[in-house]
Backbone bond lengths (Angstrom), bond angles and torsions (degrees), N, CA, C in turn:
res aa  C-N    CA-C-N  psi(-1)  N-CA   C-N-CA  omega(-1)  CA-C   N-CA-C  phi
1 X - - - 1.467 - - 1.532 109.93 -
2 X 1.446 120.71 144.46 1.678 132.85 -158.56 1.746 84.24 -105.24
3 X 1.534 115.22 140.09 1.375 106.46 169.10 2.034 110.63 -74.26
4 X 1.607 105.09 -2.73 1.376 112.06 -165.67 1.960 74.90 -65.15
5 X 1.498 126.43 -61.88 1.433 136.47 -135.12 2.145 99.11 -60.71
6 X 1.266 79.99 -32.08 1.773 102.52 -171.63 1.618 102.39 -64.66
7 X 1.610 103.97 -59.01 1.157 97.91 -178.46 2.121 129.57 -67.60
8 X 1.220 98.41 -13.46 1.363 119.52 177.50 1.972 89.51 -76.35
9 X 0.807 99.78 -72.43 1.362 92.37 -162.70 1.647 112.05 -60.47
10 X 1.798 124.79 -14.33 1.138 100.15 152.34 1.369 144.19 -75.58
11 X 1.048 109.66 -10.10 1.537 133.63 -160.13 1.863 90.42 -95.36
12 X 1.247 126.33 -52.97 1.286 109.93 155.89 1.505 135.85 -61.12
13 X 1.115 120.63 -8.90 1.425 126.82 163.54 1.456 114.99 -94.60
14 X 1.310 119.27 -23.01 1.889 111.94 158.70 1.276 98.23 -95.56
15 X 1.177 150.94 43.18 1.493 153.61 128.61 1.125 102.73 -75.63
16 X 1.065 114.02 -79.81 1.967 134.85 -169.43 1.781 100.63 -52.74
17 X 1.216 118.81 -25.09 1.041 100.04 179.76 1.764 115.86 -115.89
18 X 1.338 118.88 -8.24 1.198 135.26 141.99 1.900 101.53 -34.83
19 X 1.470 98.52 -77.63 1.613 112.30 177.66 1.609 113.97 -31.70
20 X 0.748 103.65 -67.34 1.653 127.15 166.58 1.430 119.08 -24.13
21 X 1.512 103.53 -62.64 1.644 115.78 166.70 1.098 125.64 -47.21
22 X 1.146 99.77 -54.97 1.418 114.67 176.98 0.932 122.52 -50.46
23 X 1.311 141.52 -41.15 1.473 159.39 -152.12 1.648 93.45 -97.55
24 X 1.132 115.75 -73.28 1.268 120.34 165.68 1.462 123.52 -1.46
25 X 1.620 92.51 -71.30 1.534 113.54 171.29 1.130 127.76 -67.81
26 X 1.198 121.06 -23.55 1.940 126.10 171.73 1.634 81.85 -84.77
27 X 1.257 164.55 -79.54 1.276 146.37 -128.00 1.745 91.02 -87.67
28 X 1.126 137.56 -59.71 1.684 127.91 168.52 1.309 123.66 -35.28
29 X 1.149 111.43 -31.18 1.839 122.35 167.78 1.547 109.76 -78.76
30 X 0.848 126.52 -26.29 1.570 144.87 -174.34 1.677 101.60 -84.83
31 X 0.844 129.28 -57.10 1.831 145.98 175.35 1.805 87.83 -50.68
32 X 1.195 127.75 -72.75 1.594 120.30 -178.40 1.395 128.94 -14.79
């Protein structure tokens, strides 16, 4: 394993979960 492959795939998993939050938070604001 390349630390380049590691770092790609973290940076897509704090995307997706960046994404995630977000969404979260517009539907939790919405529930109010």
């Amino acid at each position: 394993m390349r630390p380049g492959k590691w770092k790609s795939v973290y940076s897509f998993k704090r995307c997706l979960m960046g994404s995630l939050k977000k969404r979260f938070q517009a539907w939790y604001s919405e529930q109010q």
